[in-house]
VEXDREN-2710 file (C-alpha; in Angstrom, 1 decimal):
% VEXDREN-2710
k/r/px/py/pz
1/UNK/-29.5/-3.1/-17.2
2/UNK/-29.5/-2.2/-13.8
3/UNK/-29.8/1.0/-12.3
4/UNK/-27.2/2.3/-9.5
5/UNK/-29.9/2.7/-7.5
6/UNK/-30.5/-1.3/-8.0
7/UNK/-27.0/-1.6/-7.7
8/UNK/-27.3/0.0/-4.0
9/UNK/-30.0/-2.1/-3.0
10/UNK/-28.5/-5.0/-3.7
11/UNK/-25.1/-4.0/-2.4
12/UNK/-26.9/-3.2/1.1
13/UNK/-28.6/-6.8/1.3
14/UNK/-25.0/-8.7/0.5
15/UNK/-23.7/-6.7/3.4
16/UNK/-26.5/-6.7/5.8
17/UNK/-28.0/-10.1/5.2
18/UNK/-31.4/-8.8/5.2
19/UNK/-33.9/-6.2/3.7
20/UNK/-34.6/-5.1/7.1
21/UNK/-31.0/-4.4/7.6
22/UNK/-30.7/-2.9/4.5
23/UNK/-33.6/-0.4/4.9
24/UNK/-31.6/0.9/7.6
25/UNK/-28.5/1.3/6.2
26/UNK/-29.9/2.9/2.7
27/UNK/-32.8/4.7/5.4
28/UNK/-35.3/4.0/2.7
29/UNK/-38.9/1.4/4.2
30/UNK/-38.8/-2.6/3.9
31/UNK/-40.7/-2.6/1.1
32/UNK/-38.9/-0.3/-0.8
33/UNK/-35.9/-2.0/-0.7
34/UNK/-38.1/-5.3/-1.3
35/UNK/-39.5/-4.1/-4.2
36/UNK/-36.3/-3.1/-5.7
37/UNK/-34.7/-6.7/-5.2
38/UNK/-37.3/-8.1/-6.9
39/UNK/-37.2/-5.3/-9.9
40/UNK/-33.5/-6.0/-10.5
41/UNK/-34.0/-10.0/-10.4
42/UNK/-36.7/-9.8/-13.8
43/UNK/-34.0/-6.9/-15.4
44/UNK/-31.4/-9.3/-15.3
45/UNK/-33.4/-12.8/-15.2
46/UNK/-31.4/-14.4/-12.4
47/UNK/-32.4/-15.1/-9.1
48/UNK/-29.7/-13.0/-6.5
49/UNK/-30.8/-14.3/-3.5
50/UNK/-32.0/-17.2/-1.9
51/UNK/-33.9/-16.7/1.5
52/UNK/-33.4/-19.0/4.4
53/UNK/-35.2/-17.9/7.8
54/UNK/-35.7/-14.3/7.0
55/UNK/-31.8/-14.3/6.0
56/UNK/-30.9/-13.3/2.2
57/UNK/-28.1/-15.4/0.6
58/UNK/-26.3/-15.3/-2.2
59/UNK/-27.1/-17.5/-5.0
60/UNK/-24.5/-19.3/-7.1
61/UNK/-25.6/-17.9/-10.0
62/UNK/-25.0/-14.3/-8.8
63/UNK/-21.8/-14.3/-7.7
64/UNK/-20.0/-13.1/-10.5
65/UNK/-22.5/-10.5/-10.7
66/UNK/-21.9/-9.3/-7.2
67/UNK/-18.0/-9.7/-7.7
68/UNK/-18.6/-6.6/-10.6
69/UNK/-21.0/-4.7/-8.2
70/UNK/-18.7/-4.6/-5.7
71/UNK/-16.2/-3.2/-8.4
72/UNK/-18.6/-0.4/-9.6
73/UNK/-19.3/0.5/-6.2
74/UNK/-16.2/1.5/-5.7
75/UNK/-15.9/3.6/-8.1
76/UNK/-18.8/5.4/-7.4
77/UNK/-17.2/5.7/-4.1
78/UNK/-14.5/7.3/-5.8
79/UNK/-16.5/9.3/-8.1
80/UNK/-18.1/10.7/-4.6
81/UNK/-14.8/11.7/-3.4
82/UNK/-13.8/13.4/-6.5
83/UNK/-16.7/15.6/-6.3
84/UNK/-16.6/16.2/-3.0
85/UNK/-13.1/17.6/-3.4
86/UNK/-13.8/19.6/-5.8
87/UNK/-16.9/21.1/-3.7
88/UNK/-15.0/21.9/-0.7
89/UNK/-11.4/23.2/-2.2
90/UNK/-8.2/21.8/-1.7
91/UNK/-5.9/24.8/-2.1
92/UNK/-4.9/24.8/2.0
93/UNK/-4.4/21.0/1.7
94/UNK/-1.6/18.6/0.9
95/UNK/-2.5/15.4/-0.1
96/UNK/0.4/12.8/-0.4
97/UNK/0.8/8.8/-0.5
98/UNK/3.5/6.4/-0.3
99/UNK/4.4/2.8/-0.4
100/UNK/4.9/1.2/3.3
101/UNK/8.7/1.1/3.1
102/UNK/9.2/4.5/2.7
103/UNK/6.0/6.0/4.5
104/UNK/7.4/3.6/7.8
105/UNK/10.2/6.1/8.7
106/UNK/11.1/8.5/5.9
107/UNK/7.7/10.1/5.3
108/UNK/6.9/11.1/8.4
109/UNK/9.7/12.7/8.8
110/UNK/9.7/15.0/6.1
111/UNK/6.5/15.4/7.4
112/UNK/7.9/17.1/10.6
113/UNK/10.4/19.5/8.8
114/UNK/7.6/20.4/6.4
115/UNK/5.1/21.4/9.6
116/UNK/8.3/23.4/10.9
117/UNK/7.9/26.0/8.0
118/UNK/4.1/25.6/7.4
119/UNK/2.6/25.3/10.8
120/UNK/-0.6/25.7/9.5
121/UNK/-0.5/23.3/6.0
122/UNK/-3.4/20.4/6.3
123/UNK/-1.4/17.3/5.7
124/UNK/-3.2/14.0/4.3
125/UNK/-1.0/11.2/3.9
126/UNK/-2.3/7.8/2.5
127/UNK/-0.3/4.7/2.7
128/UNK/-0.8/2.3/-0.6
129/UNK/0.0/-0.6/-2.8
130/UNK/2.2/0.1/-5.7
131/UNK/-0.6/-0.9/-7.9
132/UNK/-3.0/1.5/-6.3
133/UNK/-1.0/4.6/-7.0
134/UNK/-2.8/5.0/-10.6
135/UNK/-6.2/5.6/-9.2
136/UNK/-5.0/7.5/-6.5
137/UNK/-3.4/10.6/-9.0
138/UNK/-5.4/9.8/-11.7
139/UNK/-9.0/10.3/-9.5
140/UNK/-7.4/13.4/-7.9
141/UNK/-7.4/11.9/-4.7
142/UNK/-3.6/13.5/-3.6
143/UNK/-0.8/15.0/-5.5
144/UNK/1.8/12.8/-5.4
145/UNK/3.2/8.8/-4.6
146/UNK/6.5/7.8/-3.3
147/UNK/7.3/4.7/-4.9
148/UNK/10.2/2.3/-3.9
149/UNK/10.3/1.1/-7.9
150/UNK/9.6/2.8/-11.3
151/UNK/6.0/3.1/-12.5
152/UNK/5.3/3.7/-16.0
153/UNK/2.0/5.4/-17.5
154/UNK/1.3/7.4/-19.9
155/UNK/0.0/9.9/-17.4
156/UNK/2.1/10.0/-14.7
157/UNK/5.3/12.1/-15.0
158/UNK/8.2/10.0/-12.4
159/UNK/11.5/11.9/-10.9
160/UNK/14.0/9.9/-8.9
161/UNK/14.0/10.2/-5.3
162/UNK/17.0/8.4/-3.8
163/UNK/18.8/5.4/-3.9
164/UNK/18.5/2.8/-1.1
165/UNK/20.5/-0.7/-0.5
166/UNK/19.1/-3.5/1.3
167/UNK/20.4/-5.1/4.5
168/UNK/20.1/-8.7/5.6
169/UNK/18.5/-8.5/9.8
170/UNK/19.0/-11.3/12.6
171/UNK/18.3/-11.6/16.0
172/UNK/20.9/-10.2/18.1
173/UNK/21.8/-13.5/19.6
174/UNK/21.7/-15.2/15.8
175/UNK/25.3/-17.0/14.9
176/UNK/25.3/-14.0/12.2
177/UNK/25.3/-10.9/14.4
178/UNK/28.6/-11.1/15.4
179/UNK/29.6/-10.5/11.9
180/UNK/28.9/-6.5/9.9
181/UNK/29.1/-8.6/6.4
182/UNK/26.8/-11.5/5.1
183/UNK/27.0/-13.2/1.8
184/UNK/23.9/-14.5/0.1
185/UNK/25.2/-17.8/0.5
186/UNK/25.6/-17.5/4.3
187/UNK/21.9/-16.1/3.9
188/UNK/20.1/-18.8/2.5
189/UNK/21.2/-21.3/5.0
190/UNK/18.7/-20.1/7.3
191/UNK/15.4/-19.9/7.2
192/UNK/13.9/-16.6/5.8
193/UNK/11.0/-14.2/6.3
194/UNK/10.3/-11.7/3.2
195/UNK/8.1/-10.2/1.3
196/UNK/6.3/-11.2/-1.1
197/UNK/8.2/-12.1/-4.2
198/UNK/5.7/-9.3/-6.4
199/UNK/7.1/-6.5/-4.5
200/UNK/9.7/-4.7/-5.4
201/UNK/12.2/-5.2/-2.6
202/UNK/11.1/-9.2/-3.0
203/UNK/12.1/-9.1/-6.7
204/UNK/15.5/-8.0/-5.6
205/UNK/15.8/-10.6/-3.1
206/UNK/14.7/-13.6/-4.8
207/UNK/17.2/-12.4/-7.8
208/UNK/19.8/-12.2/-5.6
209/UNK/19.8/-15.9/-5.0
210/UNK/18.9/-16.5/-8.3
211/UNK/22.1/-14.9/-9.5
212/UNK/23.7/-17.0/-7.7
213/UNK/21.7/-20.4/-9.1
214/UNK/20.5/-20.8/-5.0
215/UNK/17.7/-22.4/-3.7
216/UNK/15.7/-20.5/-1.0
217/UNK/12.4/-20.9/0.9
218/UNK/10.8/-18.1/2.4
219/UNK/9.4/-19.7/5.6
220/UNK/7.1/-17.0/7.0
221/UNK/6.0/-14.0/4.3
222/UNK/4.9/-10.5/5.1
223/UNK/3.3/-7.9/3.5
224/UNK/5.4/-5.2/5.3
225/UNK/9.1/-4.6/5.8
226/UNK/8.3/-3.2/9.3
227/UNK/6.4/-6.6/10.4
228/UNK/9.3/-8.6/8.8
229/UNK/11.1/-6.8/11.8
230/UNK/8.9/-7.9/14.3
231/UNK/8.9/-11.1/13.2
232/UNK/12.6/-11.4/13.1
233/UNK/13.3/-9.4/16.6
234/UNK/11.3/-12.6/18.0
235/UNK/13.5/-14.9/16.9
236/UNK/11.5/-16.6/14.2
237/UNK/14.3/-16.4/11.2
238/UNK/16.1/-14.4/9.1
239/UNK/15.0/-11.5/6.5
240/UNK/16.5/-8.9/3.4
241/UNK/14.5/-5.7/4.4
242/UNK/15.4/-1.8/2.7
243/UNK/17.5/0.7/4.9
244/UNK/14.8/3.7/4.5
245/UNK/12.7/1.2/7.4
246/UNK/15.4/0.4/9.8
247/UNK/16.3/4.3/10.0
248/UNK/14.0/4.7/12.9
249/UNK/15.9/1.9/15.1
250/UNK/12.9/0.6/16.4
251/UNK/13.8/-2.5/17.0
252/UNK/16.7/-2.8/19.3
253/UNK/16.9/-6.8/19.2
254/UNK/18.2/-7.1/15.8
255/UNK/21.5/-6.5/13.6
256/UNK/21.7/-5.1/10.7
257/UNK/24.3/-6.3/8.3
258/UNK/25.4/-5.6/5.2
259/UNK/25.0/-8.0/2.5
260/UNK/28.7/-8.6/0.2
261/UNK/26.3/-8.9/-2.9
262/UNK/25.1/-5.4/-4.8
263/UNK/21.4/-5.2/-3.4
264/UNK/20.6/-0.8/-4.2
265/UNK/17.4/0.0/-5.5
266/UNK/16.2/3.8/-6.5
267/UNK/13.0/5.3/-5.0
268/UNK/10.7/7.5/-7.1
269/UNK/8.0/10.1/-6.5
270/UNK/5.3/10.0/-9.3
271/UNK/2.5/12.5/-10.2
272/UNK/0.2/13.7/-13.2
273/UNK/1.7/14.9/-16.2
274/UNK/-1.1/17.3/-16.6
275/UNK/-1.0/18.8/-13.0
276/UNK/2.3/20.3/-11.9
277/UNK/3.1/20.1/-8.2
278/UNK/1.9/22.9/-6.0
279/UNK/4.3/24.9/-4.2
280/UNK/3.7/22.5/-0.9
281/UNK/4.4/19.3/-2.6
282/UNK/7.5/20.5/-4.3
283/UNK/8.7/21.5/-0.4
284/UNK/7.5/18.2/0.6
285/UNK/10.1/15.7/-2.2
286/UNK/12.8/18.1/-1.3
287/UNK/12.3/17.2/2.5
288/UNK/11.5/13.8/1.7
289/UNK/15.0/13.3/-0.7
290/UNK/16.5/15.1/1.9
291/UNK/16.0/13.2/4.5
292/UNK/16.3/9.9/2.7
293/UNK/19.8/10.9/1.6
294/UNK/20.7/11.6/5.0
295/UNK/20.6/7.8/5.5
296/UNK/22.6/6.9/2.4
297/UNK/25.3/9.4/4.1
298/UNK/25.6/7.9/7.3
299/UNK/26.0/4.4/5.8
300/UNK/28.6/5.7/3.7
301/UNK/30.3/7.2/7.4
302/UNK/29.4/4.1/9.2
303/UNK/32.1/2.4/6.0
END
């Protein structure tokens, strides 16, 4: 069994590359850290590292062993930050997170009209991965996630946000732009950049052609809707991207149309059951809805 001061040690020489380096880092002597090493090889009976001109590698044995030290040093990372919270106090604070599409345009923007009434308020916000929002309520970490799909947990208490609709984007001098209208099928004859198929705005776009029984090929893919703009304002193809990220009208050498085929979606903000919102994040969701309405009113105007 090893110890997580073992687990330290060993952590420091994968990252340094040496027991020099990772004296330094842990500020602990050489031969303390050498001396560790070498207790943690006879705990476990497997050699870690193999030593090649005063250079510790990994050996192919130990890899799945560093794989899960990696993993619990993260949660002791976590475990830090948890206490350190609780140490210091959190009542001034507001800690929030959201998924990209929403925290592009829409989050900071709440933001603002928050700061108007509560000049003083220390604002976090954290941008994640749907499948990070667990830990991030569940280890206290902030009160609250906007998500752009529904998450289920026995935990987490969800209220809808708004609804959203996607749009199809081309480059202003694309044979689409001149039209405000696309079909999927007038979509999928050129070449796309998405998503990835996981996320939820992917999921709606590859069932879109599969409602339809068409092939597609996502050319170039993206992790985030606002560099699936980029990519398209340079020319390089096609994309299905939410409304919530083209609000800010960044990107002044694209055209956003309207696809025929029904594309909304409904946002969520999620939270722990067993820790009602403060008074600061309930302000926050009604800015937030607020101003994410305010775009599914002027594309009803803009019709």
């Amino acid at each position: 069994m090893l110890t997580l001061r073992q687990i330290e040690v060993i952590r420091a020489i994968m990252v340094t590359g040496t027991v020099g380096g990772a004296a330094r880092l842990l500020n602990v002597s050489s031969p303390g850290i050498s001396r560790a090493m070498k207790h943690a090889e006879t705990s476990l009976g497997v050699k870690l590292f193999n030593r090649r001109g005063g250079r510790y590698s990994p050996t192919a044995q130990a890899n799945a062993i560093f794989e899960q030290i990696n993993s619990v040093y993260d949660k002791v990372e976590d475990l830090q930050f948890v206490i350190s919270r609780i140490k210091r106090g959190a009542e001034s604070e507001l800690k929030i997170a959201s998924v990209p599409s929403i925290a592009t345009v829409m989050v900071p923007r709440a933001v603002a009209e928050l700061r108007r009434s509560l000049p003083n308020l220390l604002i976090d916000v954290d941008i994640l991965k749907i499948e990070d929002a667990v830990d991030y309520l569940l280890l206290g970490k902030g009160e609250l996630v906007a998500l752009s799909s529904k998450l289920e947990h026995p935990m987490l208490a969800e209220a809808p946000l708004a609804r959203g609709r996607l749009k199809c984007i081309v480059p202003e001098a694309h044979p689409l732009a001149r039209l405000s209208r696309v079909t999927v099928e007038q979509i999928v004859k050129h070449p796309l950049i998405g998503v990835d198929p996981n996320d939820p705005y992917g999921r709606i776009m590859a069932g879109l052609f599969a409602s339809h029984s068409l092939p597609y090929e996502v050319t170039i893919r993206a992790r985030f809707a606002s560099t699936v703009c980029a990519l398209v304002s340079l020319g390089l193809g096609i994309a299905i991207v939410d409304e919530f990220t083209l609000a800010a009208d960044q990107w002044p050498r694209l055209r956003a149309l309207d696809i025929v085929e029904p594309t909304a979606f409904q946002t969520y903000v999620v939270h722990r059951k067993d820790a009602p919102l403060s008074s600061y994040a309930g302000r926050f969701v009604a800015a937030l809805r607020g101003q994410m309405d305010a775009v599914a009113r002027q594309r009803v105007r803009r019709k």
